[in-house]
PDB file of N, CA, C, O and CB in Angstrom:
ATOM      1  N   UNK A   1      27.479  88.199 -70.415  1.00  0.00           N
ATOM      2  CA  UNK A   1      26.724  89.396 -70.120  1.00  0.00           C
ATOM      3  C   UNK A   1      26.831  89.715 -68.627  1.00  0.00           C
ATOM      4  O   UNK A   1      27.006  88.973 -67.661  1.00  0.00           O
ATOM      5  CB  UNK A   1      25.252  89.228 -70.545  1.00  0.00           C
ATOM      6  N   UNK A   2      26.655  91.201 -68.738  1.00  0.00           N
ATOM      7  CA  UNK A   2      27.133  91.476 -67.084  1.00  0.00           C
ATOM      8  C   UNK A   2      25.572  91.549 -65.873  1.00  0.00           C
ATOM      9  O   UNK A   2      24.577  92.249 -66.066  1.00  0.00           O
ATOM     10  CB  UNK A   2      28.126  93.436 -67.068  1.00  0.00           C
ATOM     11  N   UNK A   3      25.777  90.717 -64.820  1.00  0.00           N
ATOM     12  CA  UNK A   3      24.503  90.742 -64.006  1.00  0.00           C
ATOM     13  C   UNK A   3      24.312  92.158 -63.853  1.00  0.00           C
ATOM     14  O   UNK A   3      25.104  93.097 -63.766  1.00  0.00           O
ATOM     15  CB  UNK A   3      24.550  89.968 -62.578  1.00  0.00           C
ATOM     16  N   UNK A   4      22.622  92.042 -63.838  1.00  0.00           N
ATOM     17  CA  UNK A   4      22.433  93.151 -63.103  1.00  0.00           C
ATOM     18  C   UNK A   4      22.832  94.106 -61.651  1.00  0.00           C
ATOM     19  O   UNK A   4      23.132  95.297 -61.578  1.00  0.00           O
ATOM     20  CB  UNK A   4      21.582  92.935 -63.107  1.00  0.00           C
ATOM     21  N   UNK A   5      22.742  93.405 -60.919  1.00  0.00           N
ATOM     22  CA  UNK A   5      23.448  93.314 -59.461  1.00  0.00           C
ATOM     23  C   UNK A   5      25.123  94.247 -59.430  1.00  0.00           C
ATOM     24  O   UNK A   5      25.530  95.252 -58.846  1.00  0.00           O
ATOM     25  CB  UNK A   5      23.737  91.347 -59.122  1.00  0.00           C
ATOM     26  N   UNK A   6      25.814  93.092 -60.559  1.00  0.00           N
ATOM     27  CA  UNK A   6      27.374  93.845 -60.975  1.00  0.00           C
ATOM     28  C   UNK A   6      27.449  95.360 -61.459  1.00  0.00           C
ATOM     29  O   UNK A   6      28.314  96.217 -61.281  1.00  0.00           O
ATOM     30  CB  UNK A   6      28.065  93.031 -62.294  1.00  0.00           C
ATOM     31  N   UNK A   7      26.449  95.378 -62.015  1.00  0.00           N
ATOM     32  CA  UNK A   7      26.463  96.698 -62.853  1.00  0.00           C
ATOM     33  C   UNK A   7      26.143  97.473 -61.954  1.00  0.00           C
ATOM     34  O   UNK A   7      26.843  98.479 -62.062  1.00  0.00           O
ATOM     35  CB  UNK A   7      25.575  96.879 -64.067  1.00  0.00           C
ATOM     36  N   UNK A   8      25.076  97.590 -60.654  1.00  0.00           N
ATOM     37  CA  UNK A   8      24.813  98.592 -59.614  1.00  0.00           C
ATOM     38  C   UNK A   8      25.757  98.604 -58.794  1.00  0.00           C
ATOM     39  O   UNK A   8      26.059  99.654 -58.227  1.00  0.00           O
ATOM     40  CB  UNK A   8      23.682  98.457 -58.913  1.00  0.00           C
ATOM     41  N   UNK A   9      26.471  97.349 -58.542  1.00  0.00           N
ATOM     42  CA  UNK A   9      27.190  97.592 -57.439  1.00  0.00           C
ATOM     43  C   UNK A   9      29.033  98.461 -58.034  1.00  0.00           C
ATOM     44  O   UNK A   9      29.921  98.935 -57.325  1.00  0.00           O
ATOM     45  CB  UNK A   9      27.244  95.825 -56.594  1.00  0.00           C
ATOM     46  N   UNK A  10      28.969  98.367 -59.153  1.00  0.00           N
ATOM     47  CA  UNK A  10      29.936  99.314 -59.836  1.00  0.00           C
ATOM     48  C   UNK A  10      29.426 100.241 -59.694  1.00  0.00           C
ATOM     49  O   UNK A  10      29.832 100.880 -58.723  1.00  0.00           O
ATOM     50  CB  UNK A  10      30.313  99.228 -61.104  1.00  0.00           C
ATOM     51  N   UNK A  11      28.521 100.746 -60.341  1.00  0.00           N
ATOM     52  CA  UNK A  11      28.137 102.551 -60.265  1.00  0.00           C
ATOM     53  C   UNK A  11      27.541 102.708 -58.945  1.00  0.00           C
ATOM     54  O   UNK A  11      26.804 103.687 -58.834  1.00  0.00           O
ATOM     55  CB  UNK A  11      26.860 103.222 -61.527  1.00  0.00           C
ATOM     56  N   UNK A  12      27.703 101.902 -57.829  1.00  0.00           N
ATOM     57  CA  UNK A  12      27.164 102.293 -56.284  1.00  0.00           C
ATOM     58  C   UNK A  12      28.750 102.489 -55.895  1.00  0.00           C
ATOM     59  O   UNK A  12      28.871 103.356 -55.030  1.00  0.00           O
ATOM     60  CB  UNK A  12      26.089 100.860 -55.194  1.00  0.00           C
ATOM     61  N   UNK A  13      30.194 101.815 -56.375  1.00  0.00           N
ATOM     62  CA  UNK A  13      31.259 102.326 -55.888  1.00  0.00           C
ATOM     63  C   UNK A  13      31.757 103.354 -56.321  1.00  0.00           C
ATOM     64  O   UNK A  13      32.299 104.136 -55.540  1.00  0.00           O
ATOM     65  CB  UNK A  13      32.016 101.651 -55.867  1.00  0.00           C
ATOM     66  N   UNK A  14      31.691 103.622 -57.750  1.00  0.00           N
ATOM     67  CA  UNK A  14      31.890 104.395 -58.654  1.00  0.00           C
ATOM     68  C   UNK A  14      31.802 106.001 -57.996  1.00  0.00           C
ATOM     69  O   UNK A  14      32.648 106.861 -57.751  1.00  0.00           O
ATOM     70  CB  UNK A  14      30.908 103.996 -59.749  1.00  0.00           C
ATOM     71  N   UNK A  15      30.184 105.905 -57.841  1.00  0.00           N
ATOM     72  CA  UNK A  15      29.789 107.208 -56.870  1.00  0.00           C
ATOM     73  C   UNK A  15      30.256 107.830 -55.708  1.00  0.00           C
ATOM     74  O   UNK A  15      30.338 109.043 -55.517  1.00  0.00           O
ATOM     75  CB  UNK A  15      28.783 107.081 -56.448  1.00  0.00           C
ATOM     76  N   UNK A  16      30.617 106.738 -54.788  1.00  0.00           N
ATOM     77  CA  UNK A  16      31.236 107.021 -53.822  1.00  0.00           C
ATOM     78  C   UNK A  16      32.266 106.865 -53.376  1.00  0.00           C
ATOM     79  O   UNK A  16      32.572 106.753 -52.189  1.00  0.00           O
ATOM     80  CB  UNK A  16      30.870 106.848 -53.289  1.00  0.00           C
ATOM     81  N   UNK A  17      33.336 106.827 -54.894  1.00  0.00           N
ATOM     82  CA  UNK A  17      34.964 107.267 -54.942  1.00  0.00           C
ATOM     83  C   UNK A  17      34.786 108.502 -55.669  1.00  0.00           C
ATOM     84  O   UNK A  17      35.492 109.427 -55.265  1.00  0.00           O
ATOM     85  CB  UNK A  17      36.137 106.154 -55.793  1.00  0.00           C
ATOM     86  N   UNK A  18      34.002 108.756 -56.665  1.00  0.00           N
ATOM     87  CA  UNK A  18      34.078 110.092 -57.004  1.00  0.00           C
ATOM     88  C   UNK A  18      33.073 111.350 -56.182  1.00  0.00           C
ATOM     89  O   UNK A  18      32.909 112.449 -56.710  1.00  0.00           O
ATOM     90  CB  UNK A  18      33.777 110.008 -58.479  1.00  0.00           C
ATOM     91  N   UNK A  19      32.565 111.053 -55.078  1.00  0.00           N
ATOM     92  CA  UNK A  19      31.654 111.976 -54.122  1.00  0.00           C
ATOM     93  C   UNK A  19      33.003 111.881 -52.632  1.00  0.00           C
ATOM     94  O   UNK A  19      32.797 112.764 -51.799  1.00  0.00           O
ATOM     95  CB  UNK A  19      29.553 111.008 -53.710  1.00  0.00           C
ATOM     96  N   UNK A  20      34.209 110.970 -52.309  1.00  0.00           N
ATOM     97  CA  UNK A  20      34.816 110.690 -51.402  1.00  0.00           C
ATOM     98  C   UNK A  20      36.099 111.881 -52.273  1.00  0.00           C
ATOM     99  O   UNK A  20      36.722 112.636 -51.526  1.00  0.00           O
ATOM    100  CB  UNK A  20      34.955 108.900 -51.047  1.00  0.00           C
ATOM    101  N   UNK A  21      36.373 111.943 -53.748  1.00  0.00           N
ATOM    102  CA  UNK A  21      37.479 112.592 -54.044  1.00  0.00           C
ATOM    103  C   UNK A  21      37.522 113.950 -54.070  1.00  0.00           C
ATOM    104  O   UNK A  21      38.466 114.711 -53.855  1.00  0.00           O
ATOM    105  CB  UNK A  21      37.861 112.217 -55.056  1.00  0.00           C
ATOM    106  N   UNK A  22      36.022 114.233 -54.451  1.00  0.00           N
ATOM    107  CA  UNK A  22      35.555 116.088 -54.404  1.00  0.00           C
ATOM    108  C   UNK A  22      35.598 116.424 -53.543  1.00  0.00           C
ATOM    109  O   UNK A  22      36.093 117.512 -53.249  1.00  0.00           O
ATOM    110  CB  UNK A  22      34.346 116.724 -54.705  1.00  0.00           C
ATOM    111  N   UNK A  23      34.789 115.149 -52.304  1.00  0.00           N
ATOM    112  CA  UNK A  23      35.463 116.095 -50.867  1.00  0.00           C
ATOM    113  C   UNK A  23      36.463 116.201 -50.222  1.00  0.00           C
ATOM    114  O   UNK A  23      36.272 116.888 -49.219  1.00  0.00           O
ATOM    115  CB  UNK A  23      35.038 115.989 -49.890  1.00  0.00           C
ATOM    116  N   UNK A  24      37.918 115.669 -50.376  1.00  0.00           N
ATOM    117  CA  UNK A  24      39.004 115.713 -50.396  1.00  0.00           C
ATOM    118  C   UNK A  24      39.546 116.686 -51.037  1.00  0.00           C
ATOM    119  O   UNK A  24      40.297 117.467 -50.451  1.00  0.00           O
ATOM    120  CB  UNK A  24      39.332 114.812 -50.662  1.00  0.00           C
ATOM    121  N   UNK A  25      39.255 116.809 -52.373  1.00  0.00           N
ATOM    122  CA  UNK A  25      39.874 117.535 -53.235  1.00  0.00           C
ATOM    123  C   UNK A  25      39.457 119.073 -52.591  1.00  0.00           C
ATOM    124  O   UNK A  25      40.359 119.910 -52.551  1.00  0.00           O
ATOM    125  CB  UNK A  25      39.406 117.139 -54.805  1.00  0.00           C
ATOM    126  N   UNK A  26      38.456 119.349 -52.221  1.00  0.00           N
ATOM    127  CA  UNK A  26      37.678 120.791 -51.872  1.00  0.00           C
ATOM    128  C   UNK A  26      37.932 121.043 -50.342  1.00  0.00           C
ATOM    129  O   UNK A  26      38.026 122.168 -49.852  1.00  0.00           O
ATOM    130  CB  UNK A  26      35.864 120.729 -52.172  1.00  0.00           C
ATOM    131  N   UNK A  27      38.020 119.993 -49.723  1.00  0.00           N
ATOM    132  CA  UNK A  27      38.516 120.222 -48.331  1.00  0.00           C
ATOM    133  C   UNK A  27      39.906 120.617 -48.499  1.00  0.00           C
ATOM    134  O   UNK A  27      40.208 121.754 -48.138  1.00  0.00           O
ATOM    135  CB  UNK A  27      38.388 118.962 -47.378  1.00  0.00           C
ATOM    136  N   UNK A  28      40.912 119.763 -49.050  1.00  0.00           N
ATOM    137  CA  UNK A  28      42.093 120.018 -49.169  1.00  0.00           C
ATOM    138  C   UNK A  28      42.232 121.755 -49.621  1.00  0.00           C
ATOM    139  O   UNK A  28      42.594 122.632 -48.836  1.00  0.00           O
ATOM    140  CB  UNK A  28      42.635 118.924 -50.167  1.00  0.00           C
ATOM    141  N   UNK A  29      41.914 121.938 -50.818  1.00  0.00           N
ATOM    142  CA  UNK A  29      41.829 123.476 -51.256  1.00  0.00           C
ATOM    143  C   UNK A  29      41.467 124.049 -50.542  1.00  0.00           C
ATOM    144  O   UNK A  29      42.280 124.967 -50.429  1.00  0.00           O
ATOM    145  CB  UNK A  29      41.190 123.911 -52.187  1.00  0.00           C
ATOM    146  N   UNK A  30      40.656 124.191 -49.833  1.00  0.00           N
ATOM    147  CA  UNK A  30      39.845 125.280 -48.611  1.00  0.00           C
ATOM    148  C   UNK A  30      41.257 125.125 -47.843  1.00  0.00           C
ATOM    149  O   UNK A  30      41.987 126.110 -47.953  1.00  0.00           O
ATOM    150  CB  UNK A  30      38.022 124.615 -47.508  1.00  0.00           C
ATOM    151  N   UNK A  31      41.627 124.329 -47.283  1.00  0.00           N
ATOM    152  CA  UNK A  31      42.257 124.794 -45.766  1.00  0.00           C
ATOM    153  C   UNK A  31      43.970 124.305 -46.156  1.00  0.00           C
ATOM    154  O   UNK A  31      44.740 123.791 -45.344  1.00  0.00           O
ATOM    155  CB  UNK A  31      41.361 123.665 -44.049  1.00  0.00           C
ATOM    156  N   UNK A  32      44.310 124.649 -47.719  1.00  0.00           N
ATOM    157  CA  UNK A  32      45.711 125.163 -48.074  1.00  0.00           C
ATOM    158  C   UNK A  32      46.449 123.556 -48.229  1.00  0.00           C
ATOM    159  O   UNK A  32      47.590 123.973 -48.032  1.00  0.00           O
ATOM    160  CB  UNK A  32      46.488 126.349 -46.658  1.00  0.00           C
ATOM    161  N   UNK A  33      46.596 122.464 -48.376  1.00  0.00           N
ATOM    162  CA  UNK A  33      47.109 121.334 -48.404  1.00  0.00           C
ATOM    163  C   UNK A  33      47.246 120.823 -50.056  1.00  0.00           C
ATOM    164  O   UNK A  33      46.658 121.383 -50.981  1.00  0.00           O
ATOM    165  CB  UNK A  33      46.247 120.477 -47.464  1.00  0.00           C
ATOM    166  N   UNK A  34      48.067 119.751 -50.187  1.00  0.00           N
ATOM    167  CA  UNK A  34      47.875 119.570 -51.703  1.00  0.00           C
ATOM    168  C   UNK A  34      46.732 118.660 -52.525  1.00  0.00           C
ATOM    169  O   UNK A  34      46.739 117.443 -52.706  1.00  0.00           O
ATOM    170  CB  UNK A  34      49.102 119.039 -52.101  1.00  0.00           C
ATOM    171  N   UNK A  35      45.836 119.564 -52.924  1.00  0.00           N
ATOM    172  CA  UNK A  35      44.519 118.930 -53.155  1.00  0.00           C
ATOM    173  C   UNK A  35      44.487 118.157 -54.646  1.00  0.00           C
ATOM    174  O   UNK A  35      43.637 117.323 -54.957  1.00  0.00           O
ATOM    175  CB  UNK A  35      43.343 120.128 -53.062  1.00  0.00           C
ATOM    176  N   UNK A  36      45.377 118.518 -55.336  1.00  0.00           N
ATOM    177  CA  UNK A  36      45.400 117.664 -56.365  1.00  0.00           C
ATOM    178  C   UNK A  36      45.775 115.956 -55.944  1.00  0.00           C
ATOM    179  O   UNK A  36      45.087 114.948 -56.103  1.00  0.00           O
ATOM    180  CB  UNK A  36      46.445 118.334 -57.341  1.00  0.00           C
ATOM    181  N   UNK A  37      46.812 116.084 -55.499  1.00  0.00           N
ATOM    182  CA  UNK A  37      47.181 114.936 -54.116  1.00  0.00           C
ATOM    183  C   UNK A  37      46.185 114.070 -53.825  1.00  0.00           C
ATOM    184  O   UNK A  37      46.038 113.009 -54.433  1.00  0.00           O
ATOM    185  CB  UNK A  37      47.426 115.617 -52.634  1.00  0.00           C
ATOM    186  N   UNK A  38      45.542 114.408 -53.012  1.00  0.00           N
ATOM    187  CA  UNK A  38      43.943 114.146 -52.114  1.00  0.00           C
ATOM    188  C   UNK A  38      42.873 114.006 -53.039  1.00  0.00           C
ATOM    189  O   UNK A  38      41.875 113.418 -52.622  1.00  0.00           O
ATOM    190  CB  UNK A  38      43.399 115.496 -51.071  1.00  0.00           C
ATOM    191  N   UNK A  39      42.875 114.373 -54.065  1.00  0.00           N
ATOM    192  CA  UNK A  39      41.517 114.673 -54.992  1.00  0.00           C
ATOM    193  C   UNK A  39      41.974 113.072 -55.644  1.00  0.00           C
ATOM    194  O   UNK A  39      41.147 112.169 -55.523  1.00  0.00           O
ATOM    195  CB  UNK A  39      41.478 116.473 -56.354  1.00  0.00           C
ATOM    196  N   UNK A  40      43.233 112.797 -56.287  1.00  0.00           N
ATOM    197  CA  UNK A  40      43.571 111.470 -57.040  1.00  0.00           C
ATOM    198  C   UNK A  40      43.540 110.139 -56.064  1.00  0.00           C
ATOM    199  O   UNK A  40      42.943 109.093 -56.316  1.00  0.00           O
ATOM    200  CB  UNK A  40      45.118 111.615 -57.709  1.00  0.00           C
ATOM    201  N   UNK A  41      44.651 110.548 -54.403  1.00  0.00           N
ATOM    202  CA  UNK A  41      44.356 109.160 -53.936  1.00  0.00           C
ATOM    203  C   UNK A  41      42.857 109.284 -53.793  1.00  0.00           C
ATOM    204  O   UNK A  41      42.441 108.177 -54.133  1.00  0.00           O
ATOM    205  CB  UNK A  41      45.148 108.689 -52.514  1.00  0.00           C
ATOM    206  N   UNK A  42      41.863 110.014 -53.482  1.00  0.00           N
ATOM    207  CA  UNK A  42      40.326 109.869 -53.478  1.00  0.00           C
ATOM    208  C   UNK A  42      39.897 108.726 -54.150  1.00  0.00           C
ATOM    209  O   UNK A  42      39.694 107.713 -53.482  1.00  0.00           O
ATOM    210  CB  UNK A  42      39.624 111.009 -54.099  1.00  0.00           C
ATOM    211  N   UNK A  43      39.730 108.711 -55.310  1.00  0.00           N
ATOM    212  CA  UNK A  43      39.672 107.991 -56.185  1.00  0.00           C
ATOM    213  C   UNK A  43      39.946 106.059 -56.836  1.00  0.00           C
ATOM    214  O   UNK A  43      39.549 105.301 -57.722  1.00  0.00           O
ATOM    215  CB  UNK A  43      40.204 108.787 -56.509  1.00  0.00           C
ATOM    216  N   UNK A  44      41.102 106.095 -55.371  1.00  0.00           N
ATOM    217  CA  UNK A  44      41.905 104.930 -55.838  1.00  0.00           C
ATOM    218  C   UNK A  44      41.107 104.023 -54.625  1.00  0.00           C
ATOM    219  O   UNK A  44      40.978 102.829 -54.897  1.00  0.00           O
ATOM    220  CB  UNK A  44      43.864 105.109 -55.793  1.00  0.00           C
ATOM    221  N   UNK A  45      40.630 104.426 -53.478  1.00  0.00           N
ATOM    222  CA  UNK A  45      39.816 103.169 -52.938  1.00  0.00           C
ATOM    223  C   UNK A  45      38.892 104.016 -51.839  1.00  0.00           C
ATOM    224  O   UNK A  45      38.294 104.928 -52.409  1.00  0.00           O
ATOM    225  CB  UNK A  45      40.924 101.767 -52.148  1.00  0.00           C
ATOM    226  N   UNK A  46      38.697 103.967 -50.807  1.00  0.00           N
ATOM    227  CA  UNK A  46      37.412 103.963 -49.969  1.00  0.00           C
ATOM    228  C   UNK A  46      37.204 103.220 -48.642  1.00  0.00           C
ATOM    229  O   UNK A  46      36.910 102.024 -48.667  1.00  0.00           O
ATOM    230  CB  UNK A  46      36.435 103.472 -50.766  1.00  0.00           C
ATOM    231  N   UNK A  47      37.322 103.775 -47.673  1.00  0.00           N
ATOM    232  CA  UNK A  47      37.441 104.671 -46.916  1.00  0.00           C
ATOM    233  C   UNK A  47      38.937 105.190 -46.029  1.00  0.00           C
ATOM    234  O   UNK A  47      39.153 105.993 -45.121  1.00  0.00           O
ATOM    235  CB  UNK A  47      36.465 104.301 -46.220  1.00  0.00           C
ATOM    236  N   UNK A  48      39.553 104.506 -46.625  1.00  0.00           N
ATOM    237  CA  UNK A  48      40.992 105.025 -45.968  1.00  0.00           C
ATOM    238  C   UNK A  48      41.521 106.527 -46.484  1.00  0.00           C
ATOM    239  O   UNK A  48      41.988 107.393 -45.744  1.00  0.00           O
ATOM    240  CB  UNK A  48      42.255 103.871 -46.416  1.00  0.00           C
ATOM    241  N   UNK A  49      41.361 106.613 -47.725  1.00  0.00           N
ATOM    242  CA  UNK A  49      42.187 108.015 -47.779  1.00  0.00           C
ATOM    243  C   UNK A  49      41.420 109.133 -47.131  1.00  0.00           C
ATOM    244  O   UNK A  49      42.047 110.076 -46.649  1.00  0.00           O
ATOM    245  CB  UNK A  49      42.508 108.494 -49.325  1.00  0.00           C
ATOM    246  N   UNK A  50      40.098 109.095 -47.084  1.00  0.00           N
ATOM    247  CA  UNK A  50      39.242 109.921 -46.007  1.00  0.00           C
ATOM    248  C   UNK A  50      39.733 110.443 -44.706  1.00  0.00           C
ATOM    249  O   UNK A  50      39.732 111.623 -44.354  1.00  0.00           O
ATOM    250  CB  UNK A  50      38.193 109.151 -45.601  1.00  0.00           C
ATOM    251  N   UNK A  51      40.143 109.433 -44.051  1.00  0.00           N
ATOM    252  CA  UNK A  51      40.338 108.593 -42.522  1.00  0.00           C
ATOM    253  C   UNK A  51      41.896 108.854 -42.456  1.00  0.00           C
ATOM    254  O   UNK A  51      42.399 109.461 -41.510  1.00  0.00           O
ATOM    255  CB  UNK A  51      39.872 106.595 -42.483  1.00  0.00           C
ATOM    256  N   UNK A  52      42.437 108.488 -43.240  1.00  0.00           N
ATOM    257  CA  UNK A  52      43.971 109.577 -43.225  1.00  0.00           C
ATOM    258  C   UNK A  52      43.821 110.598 -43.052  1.00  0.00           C
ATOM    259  O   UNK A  52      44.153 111.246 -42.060  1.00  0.00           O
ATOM    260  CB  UNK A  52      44.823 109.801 -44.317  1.00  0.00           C
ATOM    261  N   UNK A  53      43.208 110.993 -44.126  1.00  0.00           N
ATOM    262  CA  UNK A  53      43.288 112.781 -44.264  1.00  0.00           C
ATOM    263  C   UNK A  53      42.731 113.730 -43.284  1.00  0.00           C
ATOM    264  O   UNK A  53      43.110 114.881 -43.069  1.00  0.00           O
ATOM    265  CB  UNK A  53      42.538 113.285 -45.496  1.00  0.00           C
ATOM    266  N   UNK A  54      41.641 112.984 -42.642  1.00  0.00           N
ATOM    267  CA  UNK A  54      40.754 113.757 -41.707  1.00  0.00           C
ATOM    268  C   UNK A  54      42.048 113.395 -40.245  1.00  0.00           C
ATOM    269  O   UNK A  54      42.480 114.304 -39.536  1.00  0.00           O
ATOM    270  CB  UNK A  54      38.693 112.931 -41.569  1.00  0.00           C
ATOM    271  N   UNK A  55      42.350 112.303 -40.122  1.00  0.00           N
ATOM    272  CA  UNK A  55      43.329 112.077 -39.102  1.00  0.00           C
ATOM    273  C   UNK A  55      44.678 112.374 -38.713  1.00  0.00           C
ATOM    274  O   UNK A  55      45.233 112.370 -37.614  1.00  0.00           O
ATOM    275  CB  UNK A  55      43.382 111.209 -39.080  1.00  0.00           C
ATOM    276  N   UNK A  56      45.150 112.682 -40.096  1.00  0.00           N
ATOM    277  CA  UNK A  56      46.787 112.935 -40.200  1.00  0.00           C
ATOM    278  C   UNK A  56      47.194 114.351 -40.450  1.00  0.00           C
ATOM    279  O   UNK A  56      48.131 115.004 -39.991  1.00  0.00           O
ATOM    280  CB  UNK A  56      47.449 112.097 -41.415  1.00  0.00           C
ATOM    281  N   UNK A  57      46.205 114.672 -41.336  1.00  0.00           N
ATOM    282  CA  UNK A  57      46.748 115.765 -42.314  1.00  0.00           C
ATOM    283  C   UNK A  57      45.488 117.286 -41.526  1.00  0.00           C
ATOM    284  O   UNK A  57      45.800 118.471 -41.406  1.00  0.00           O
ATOM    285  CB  UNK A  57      46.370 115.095 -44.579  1.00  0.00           C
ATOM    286  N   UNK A  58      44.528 116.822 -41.253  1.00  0.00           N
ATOM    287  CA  UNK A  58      43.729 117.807 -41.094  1.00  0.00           C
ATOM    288  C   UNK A  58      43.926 117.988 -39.213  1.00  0.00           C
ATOM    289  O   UNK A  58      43.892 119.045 -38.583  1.00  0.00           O
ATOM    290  CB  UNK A  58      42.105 117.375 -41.824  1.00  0.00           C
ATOM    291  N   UNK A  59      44.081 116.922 -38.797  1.00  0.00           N
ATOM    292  CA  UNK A  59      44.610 116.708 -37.260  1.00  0.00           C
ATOM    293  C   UNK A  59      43.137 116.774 -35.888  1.00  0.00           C
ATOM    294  O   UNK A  59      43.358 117.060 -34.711  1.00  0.00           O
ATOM    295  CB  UNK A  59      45.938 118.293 -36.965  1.00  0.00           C
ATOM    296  N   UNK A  60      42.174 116.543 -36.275  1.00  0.00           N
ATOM    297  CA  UNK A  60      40.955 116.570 -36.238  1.00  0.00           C
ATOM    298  C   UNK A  60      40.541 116.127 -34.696  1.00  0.00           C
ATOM    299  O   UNK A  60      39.829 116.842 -33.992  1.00  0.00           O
ATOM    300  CB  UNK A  60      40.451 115.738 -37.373  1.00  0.00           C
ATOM    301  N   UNK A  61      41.085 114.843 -34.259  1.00  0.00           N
ATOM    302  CA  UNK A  61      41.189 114.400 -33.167  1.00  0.00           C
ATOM    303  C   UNK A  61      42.118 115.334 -32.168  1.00  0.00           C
ATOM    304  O   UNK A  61      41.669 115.683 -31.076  1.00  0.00           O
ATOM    305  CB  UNK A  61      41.599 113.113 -33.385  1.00  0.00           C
ATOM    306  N   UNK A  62      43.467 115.727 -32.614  1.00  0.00           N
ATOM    307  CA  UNK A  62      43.953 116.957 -31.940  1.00  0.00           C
ATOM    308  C   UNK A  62      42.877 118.300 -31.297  1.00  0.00           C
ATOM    309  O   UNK A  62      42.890 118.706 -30.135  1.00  0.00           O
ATOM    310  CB  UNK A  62      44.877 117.535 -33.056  1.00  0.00           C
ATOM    311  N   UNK A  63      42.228 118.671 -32.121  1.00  0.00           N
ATOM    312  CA  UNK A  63      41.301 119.772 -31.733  1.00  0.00           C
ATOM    313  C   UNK A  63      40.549 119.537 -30.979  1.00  0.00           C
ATOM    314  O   UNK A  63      40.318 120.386 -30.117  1.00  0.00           O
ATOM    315  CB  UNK A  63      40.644 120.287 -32.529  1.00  0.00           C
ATOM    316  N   UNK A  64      39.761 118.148 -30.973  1.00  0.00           N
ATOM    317  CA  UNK A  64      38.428 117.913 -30.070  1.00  0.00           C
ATOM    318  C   UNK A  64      39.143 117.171 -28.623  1.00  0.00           C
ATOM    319  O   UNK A  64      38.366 116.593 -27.863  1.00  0.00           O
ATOM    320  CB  UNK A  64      37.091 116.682 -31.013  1.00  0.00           C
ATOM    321  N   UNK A  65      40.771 117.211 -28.246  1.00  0.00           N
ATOM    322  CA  UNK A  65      41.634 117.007 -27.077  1.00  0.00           C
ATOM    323  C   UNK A  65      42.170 118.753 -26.928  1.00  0.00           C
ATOM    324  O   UNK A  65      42.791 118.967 -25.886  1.00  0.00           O
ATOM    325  CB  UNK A  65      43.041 115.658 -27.435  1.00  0.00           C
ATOM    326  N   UNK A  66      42.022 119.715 -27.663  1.00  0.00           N
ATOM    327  CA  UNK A  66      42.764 120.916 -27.076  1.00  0.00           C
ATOM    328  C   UNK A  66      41.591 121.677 -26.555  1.00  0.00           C
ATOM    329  O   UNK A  66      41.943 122.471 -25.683  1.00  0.00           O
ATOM    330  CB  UNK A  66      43.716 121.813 -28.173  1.00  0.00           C
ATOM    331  N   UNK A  67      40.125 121.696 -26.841  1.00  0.00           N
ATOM    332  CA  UNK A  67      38.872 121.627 -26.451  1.00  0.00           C
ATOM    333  C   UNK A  67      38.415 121.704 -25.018  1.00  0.00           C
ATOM    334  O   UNK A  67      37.916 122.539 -24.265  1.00  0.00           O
ATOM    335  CB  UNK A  67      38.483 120.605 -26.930  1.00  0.00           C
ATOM    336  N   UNK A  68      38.770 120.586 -24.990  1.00  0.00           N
ATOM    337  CA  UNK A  68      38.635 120.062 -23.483  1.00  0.00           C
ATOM    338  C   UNK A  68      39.357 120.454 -22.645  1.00  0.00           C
ATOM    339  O   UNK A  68      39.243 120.043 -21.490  1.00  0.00           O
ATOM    340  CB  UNK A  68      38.769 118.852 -23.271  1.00  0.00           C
TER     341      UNK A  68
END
């Protein structure tokens, strides 16, 4: 039988690969990139495809250096 503990801490990751993929997936769509892409790696772990995407693809750190 599965601990209690196991069972929250699944639906505590659960939540926040599928709340980490919508916002990928919807960020991606808003600002033209391939969001189907972004919406699936979402999904596959936590917190890296975020941290890519906000870093690589969206270029984020670039803006807050052209700023200044």
């Amino acid at each position: 039988m599965i601990d209690e503990n196991v069972t929250f801490v699944i639906i505590t990751v659960g939540f926040i690969l599928i709340c980490q993929s919508l916002f990928l997936f919807m960020d991606a769509r808003k600002h033209g990139h391939n969001y189907w892409l972004w919406g699936i790696i979402g999904l596959i772990q936590a917190p890296m495809p975020t941290l890519f995407y906000l870093t690589f693809v969206r270029k984020l750190w670039m803006k807050k250096e052209k700023r200044n």
